[in-house]
Short mmCIF file of the C-alpha atoms (twelve columns), coordinates in Angstrom:
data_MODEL
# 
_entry.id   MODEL 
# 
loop_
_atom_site.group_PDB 
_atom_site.id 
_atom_site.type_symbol 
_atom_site.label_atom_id 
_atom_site.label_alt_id 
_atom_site.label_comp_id 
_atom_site.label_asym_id 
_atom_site.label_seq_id 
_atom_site.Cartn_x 
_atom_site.Cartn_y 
_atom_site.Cartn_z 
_atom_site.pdbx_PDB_model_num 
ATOM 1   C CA . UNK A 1   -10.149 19.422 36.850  1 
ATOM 2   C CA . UNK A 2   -11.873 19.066 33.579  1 
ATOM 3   C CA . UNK A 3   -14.074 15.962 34.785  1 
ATOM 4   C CA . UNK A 4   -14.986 17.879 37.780  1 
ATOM 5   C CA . UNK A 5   -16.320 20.825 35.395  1 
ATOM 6   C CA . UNK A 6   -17.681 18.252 32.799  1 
ATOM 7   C CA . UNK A 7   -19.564 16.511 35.704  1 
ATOM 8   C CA . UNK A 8   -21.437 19.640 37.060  1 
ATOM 9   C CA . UNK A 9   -22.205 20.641 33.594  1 
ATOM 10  C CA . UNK A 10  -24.155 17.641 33.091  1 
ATOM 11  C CA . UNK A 11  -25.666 16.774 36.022  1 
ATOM 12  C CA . UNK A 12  -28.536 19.178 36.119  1 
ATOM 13  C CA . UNK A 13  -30.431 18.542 39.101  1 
ATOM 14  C CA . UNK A 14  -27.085 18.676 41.014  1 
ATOM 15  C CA . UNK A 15  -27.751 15.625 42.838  1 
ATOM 16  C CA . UNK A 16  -24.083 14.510 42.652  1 
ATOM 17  C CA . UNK A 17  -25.614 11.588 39.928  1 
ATOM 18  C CA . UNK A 18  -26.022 11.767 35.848  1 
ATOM 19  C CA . UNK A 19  -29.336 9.826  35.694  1 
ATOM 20  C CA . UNK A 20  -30.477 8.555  32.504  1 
ATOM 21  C CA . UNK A 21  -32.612 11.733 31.339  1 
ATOM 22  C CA . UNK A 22  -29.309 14.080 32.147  1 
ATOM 23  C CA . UNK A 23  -27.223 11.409 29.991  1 
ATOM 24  C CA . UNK A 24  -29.980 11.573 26.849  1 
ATOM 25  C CA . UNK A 25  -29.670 15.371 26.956  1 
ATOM 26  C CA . UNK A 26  -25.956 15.475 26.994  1 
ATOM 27  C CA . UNK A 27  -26.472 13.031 23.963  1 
ATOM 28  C CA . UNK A 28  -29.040 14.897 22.074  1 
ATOM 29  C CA . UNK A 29  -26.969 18.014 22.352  1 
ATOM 30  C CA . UNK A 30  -23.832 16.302 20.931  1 
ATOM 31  C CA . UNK A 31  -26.010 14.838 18.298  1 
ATOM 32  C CA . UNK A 32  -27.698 18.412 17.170  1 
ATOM 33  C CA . UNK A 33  -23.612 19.605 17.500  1 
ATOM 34  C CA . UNK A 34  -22.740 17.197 14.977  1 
ATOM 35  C CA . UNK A 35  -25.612 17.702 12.584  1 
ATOM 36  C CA . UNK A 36  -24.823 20.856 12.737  1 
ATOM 37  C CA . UNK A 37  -21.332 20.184 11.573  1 
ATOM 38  C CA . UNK A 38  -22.587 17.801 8.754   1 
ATOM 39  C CA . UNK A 39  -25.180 20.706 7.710   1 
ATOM 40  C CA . UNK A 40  -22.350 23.254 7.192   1 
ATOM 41  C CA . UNK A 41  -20.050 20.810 5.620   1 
ATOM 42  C CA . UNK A 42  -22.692 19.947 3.118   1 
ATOM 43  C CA . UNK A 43  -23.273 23.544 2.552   1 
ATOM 44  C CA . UNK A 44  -19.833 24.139 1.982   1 
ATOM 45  C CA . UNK A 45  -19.749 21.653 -0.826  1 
ATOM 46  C CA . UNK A 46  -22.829 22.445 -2.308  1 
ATOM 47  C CA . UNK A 47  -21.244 25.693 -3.175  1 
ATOM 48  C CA . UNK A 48  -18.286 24.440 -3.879  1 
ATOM 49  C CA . UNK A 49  -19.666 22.468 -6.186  1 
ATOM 50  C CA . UNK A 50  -21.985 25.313 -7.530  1 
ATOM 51  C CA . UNK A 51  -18.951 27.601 -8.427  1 
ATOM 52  C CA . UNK A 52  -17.545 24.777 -10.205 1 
ATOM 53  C CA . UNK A 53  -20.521 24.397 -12.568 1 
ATOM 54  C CA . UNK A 54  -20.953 28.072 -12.528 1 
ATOM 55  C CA . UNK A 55  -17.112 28.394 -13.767 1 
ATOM 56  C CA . UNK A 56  -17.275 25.041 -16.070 1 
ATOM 57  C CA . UNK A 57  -20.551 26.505 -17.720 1 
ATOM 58  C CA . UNK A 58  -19.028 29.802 -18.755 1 
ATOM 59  C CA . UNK A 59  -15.910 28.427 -20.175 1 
ATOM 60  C CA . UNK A 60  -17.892 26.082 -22.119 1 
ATOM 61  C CA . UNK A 61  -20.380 28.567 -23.481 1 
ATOM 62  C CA . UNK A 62  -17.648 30.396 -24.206 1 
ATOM 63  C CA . UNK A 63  -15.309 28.130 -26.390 1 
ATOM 64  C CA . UNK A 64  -18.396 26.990 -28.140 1 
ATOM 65  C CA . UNK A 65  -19.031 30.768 -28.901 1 
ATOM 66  C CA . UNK A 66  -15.276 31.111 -30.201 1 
ATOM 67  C CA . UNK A 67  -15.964 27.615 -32.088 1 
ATOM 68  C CA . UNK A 68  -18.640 28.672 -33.898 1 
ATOM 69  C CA . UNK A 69  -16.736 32.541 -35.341 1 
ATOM 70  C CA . UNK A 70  -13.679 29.876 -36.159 1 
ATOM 71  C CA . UNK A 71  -16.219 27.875 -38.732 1 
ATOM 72  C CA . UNK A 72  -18.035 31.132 -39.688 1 
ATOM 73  C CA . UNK A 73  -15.295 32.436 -41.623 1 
ATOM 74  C CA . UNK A 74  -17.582 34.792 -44.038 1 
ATOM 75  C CA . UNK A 75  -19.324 36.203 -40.817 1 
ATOM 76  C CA . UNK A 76  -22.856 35.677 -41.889 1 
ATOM 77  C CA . UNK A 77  -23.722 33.690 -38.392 1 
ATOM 78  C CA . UNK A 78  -24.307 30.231 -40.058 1 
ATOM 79  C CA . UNK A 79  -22.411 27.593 -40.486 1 
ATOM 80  C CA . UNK A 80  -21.956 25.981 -44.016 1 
ATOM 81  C CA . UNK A 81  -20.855 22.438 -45.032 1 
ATOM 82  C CA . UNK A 82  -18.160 23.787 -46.729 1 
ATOM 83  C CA . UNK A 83  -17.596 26.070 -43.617 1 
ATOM 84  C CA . UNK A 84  -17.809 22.769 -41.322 1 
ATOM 85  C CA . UNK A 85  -15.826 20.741 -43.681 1 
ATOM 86  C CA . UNK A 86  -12.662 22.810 -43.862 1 
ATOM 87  C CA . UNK A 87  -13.387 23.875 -40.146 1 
ATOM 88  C CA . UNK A 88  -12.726 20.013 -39.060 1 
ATOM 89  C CA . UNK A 89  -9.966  19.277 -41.163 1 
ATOM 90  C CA . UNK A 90  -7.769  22.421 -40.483 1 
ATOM 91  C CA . UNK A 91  -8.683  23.836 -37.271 1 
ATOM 92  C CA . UNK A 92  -6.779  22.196 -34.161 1 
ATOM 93  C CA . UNK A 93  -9.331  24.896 -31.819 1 
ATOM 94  C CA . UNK A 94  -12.389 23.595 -33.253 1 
ATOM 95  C CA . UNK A 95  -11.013 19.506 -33.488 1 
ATOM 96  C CA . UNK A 96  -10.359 19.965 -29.554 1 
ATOM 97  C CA . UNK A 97  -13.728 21.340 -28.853 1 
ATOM 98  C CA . UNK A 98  -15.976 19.294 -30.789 1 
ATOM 99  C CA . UNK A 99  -13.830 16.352 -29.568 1 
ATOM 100 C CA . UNK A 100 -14.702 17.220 -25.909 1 
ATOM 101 C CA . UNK A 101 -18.255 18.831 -26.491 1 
ATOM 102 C CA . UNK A 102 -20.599 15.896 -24.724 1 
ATOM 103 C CA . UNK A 103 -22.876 16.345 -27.970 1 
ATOM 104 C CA . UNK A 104 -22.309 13.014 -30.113 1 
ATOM 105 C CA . UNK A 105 -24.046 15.051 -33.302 1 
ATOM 106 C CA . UNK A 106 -21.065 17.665 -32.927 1 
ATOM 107 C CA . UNK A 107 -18.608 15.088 -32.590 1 
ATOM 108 C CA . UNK A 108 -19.732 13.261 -35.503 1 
ATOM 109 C CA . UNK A 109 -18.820 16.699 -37.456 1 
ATOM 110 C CA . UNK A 110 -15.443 15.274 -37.269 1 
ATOM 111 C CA . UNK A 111 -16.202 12.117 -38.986 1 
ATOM 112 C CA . UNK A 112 -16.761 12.223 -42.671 1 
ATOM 113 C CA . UNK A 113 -18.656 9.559  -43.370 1 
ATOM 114 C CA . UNK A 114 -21.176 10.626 -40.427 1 
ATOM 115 C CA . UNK A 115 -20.852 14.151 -41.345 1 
ATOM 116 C CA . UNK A 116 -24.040 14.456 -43.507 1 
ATOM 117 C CA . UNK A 117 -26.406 12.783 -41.167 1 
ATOM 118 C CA . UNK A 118 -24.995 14.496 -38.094 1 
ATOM 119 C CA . UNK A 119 -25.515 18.178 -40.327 1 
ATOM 120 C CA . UNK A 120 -28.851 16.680 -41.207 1 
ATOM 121 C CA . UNK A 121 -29.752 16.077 -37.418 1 
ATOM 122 C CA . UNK A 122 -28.511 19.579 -35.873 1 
ATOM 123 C CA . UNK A 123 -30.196 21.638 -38.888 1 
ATOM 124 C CA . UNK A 124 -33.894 21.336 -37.385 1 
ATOM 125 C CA . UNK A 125 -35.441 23.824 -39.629 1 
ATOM 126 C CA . UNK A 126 -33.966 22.463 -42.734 1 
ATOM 127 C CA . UNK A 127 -32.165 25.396 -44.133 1 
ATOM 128 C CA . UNK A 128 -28.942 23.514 -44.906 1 
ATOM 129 C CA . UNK A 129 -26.646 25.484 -42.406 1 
ATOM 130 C CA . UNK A 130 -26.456 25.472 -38.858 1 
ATOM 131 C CA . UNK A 131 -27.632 28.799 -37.825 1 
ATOM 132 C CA . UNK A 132 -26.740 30.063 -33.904 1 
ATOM 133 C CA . UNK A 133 -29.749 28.598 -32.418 1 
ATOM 134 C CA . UNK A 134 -29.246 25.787 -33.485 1 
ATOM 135 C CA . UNK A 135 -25.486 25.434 -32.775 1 
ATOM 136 C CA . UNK A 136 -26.971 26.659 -29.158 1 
ATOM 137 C CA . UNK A 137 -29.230 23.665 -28.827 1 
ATOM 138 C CA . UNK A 138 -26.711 20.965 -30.210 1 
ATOM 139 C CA . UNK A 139 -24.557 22.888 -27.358 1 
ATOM 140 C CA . UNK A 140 -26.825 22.978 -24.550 1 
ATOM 141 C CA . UNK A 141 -26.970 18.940 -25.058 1 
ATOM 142 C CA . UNK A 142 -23.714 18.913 -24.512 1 
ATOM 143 C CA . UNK A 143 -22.893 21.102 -21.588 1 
ATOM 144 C CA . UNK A 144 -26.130 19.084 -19.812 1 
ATOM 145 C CA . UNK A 145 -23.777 15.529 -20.557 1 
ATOM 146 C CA . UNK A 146 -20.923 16.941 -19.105 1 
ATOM 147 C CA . UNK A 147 -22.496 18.374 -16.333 1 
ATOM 148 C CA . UNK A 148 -23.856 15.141 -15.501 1 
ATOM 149 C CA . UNK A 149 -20.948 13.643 -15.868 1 
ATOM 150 C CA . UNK A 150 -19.014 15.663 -13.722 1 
ATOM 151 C CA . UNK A 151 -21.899 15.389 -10.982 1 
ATOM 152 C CA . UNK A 152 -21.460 11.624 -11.505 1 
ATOM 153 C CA . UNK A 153 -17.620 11.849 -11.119 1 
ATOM 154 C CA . UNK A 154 -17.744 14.125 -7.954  1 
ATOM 155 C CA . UNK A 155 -20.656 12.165 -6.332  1 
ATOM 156 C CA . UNK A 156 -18.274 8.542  -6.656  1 
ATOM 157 C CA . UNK A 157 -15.422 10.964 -5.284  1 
ATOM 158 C CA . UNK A 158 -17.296 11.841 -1.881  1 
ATOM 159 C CA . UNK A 159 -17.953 8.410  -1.383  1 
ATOM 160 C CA . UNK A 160 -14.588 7.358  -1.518  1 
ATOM 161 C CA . UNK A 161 -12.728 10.522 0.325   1 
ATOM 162 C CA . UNK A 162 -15.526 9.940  2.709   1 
ATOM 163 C CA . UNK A 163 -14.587 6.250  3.228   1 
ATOM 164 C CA . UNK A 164 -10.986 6.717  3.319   1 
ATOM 165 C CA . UNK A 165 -11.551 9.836  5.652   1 
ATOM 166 C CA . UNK A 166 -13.612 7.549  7.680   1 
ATOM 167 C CA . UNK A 167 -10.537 4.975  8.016   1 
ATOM 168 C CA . UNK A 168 -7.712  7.463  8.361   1 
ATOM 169 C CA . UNK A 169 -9.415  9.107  11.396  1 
ATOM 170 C CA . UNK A 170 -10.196 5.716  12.949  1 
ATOM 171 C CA . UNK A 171 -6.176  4.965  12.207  1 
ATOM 172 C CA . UNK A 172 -5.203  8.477  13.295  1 
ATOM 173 C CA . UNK A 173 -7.066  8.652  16.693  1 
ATOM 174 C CA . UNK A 174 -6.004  5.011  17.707  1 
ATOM 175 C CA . UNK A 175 -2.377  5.999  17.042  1 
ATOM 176 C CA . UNK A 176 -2.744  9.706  19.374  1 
ATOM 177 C CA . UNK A 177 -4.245  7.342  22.218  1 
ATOM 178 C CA . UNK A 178 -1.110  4.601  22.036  1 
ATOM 179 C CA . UNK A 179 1.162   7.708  22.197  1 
ATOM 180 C CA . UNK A 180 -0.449  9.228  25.250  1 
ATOM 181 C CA . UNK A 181 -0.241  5.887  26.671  1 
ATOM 182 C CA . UNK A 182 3.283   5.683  25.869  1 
ATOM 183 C CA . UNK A 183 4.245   9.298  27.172  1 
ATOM 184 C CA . UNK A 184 2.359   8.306  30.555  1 
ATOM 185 C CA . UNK A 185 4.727   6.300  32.234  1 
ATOM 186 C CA . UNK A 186 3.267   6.005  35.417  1 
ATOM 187 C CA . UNK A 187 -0.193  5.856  34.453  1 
ATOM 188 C CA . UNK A 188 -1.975  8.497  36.016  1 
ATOM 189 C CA . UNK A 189 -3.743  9.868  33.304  1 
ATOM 190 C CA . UNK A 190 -1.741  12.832 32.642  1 
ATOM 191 C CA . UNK A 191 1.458   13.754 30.820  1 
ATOM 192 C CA . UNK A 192 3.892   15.761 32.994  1 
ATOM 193 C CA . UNK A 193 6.979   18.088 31.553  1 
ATOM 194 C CA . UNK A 194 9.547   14.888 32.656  1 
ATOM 195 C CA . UNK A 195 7.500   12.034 30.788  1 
ATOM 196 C CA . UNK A 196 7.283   14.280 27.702  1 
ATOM 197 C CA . UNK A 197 11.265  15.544 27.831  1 
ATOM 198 C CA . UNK A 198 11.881  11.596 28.191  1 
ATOM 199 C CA . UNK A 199 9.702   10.312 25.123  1 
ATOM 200 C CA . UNK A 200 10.642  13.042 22.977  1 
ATOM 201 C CA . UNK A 201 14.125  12.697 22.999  1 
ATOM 202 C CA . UNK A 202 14.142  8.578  23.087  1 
ATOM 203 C CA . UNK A 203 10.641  7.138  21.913  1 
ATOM 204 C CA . UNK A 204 10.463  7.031  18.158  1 
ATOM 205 C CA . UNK A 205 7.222   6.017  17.805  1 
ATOM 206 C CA . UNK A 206 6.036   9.455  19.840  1 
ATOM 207 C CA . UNK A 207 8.587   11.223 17.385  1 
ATOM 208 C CA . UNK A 208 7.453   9.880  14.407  1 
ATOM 209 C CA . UNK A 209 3.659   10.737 15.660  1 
ATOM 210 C CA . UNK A 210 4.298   14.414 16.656  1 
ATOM 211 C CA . UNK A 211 6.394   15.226 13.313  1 
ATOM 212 C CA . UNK A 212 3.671   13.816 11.076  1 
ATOM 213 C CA . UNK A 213 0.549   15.046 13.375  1 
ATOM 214 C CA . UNK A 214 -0.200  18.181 11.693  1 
ATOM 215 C CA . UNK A 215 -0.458  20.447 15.019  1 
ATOM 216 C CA . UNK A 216 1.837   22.982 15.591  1 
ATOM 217 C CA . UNK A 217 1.665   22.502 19.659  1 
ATOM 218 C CA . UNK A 218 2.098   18.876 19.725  1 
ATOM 219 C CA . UNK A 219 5.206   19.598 17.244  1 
ATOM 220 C CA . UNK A 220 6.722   22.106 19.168  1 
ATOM 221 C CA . UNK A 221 7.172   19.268 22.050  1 
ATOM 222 C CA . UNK A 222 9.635   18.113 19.990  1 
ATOM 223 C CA . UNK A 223 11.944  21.547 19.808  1 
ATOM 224 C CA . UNK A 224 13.441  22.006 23.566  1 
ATOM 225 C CA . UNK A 225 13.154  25.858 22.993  1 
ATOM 226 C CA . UNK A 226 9.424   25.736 21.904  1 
ATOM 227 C CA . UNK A 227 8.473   23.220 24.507  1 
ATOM 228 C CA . UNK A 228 7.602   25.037 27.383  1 
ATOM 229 C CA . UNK A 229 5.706   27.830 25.343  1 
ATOM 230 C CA . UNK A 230 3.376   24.280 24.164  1 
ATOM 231 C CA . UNK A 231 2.522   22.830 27.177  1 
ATOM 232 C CA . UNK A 232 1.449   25.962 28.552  1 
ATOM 233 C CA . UNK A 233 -0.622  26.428 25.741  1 
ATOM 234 C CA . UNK A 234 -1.964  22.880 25.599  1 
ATOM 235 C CA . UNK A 235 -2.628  23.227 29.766  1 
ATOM 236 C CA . UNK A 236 -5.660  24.877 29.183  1 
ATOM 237 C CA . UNK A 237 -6.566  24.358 33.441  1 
ATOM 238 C CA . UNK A 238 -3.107  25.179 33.935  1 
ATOM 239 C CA . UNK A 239 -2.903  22.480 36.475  1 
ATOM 240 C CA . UNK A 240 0.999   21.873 35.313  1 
ATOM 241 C CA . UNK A 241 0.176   18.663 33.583  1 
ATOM 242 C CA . UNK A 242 -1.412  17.493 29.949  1 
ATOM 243 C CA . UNK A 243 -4.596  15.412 30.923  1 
ATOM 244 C CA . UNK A 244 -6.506  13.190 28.372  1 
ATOM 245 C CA . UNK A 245 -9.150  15.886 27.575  1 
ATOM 246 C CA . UNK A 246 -6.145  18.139 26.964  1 
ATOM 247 C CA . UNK A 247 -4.456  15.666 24.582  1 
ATOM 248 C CA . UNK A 248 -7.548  14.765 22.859  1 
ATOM 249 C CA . UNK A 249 -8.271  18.590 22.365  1 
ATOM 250 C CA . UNK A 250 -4.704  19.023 20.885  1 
ATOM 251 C CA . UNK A 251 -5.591  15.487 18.888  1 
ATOM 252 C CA . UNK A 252 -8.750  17.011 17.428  1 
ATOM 253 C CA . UNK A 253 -7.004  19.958 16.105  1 
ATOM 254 C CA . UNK A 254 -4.468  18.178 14.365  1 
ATOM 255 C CA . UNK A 255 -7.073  15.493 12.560  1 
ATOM 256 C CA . UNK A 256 -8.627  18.395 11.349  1 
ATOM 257 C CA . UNK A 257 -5.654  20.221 9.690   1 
ATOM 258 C CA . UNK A 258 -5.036  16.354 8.077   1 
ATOM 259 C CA . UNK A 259 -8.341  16.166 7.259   1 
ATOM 260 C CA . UNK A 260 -8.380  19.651 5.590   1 
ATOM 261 C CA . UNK A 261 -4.960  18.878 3.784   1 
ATOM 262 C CA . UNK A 262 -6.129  15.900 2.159   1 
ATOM 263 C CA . UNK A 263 -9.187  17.089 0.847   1 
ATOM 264 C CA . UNK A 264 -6.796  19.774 -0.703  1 
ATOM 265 C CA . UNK A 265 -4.751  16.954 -1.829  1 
ATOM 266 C CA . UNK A 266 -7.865  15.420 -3.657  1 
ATOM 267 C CA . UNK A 267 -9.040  18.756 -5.123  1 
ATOM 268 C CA . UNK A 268 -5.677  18.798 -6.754  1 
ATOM 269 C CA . UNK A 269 -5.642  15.357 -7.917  1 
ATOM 270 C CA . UNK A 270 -8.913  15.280 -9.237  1 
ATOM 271 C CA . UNK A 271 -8.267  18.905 -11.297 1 
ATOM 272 C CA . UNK A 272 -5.207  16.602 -13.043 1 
ATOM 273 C CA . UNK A 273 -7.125  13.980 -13.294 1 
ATOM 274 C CA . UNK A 274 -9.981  15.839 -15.185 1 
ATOM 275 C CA . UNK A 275 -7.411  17.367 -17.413 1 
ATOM 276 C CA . UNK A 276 -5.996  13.760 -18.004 1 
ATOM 277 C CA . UNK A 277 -9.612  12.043 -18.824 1 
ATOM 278 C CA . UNK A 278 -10.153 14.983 -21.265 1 
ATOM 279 C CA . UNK A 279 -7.015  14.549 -23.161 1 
ATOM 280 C CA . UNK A 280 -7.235  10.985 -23.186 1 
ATOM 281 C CA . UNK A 281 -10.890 11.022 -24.457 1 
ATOM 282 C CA . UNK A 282 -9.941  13.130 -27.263 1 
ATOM 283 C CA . UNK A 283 -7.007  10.970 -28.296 1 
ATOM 284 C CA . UNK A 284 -9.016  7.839  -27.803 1 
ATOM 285 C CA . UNK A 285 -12.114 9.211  -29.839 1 
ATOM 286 C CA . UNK A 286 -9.993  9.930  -32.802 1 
ATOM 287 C CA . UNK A 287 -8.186  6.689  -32.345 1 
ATOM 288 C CA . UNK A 288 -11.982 5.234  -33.079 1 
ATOM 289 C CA . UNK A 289 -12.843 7.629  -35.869 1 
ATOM 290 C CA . UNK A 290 -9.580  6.927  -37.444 1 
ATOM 291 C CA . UNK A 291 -9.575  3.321  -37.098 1 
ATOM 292 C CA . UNK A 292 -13.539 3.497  -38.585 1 
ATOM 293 C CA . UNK A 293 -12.540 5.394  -41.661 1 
ATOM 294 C CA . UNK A 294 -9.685  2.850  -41.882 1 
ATOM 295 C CA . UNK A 295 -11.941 -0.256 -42.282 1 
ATOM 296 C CA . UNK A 296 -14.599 1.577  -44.260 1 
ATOM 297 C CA . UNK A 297 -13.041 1.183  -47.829 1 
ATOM 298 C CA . UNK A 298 -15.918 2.092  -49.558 1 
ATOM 299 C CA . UNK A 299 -16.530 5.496  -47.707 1 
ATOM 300 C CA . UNK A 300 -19.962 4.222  -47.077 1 
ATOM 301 C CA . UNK A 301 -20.430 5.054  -44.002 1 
ATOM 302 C CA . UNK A 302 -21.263 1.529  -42.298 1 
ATOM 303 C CA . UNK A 303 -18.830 -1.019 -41.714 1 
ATOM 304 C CA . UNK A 304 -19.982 -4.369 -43.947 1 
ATOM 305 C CA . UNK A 305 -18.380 -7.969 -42.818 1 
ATOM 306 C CA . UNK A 306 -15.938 -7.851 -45.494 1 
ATOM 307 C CA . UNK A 307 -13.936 -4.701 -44.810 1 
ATOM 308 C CA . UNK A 308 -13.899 -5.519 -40.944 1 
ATOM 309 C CA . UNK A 309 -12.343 -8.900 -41.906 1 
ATOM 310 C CA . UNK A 310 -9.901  -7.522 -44.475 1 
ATOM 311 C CA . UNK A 311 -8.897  -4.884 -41.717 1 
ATOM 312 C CA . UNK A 312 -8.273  -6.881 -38.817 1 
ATOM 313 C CA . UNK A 313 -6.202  -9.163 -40.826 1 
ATOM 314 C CA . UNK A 314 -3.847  -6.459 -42.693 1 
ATOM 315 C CA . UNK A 315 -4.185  -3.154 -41.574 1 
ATOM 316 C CA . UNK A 316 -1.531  -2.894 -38.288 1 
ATOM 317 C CA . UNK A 317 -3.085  0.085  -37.379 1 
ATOM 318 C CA . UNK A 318 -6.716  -1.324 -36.785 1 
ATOM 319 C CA . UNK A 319 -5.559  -4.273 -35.073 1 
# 
């Protein structure tokens, strides 16, 4: 029944034929259909992936605001050395920002053997404090790194949810034809209300598939009280049997819904994992600071041959 419709939708000229131009049409409109899809999906992430960096931004700007009143402890909006100094020593807040900030000038506060030139660097007019416009440049630096990091990060994640979305549809549809297949005994085409009672209650494979598929019609085959309210809902010509285009409709759905939860899934996992990197980039950066002020006997500042050969053979912690 659905061919039948299908067939006199295409063939234009109703010459009882699809001819070449009537095929090319029927293509071109598929193709502008799935554009059209891709268009709005890409639209969807772009904002997405706006409100992120809309979100990320104001956070930011607004830790580095609180960071800066945490160093300014007189209030007179610039930041001392001695300010700095005690700031970086005391302060777990400020330690965890600057850690994190993207601006290596900032981070350097933390080190101090590097403090000097760092202050040196961020105090462009030379007053010898860090007044707010200047903290706002040193900060703007850094916000621009981690937005481009984070650009980088989510740009590697499409291609990869994209490749493995790519497979697991390919996987997914293969496995929804082998169950029709399975379900269609005597090969007409069409699932009828004694194939499916049969496979549902013996085939595990078909049980397996309809648990897992992620649509609620195709899983309510499996619940005798449920069934007959499915099929009559999947039996969309309500000729009294599932056909293919049925089934595949049904199969659609439920890649969808899979589709949708896994790129929930991945949201979630890549929040933790964004969370993880940060922590673990502020432990390892202190690691390095530590383990620099370690081998740097002197307090120099540089590391010369001789203290990175005395460290490496007797400090435990270095090596």
């Amino acid at each position: 029944a659905r061919l039948e419709s299908a067939l006199a939708t295409l063939d234009t000229d109703r010459d009882g034929h699809i001819d070449m131009v009537e095929w090319e049409e029927a293509i071109e409109t598929a193709l502008a259909n799935k554009l059209a899809d891709r268009a709005a999906k890409r639209e969807l992430e772009a904002k997405q992936a706006n409100k992120e960096i809309e979100e990320f931004t104001n956070d930011f700007k607004n830790a580095a605001r609180k960071c800066f009143q945490m160093i300014d402890k007189d209030g007179g909006g610039t930041l001392s050395t001695d300010e700095i100094v005690t700031a970086v020593k005391e302060d777990k807040d400020v330690i965890h920002f600057l850690k994190t900030c993207g601006e290596e000038n900032l981070q350097f506060l933390l080190v101090p053997a590097r403090l000097k030139k760092s202050l040196d660097y961020l105090d462009t007019d030379g007053s010898g404090e860090l007044d707010v416009d200047e903290w706002k440049a040193a900060i703007n630096r850094g916000l621009a790194k981690r937005l481009e990091q984070m650009a980088d990060e989510r740009a590697r994640a499409a291609r990869a949810a994209e490749k493995a979305d790519a497979e697991f549809s390919a996987e997914f549809l293969n496995a929804a034809r082998e169950v029709f297949l399975m379900i269609d005994k005597d090969d007409s085409g069409s699932l009828d209300r004694e194939e499916i009672v049969k496979s549902v209650r013996a085939d595990k494979k078909v049980i397996d598939f309809l648990t897992n598929c992620g649509n609620k019609n195709l899983q309510y085959l499996l619940v005798p009280s449920r069934l007959d309210a499915a099929l009559n809902a999947m039996d969309t010509d309500r000729d009294g049997h599932i056909d293919a285009d049925e089934w595949e409709e049904c199969i659609e759905i439920a890649l969808n819904n899979k589709l949708a939860a896994r790129a929930a899934k991945r949201e979630a996992d890549a929040k933790r994992a964004q969370k993880e990197i940060a922590e673990f980039t502020g432990q390892f950066l202190s690691a390095a600071r530590r383990c620099f002020e370690l081998i740097d006997k002197d307090g120099g500042g540089t590391l010369s041959t001789d203290e990175i050969v005395t460290a490496v053979k007797e400090d435990k912690e270095v090596i």
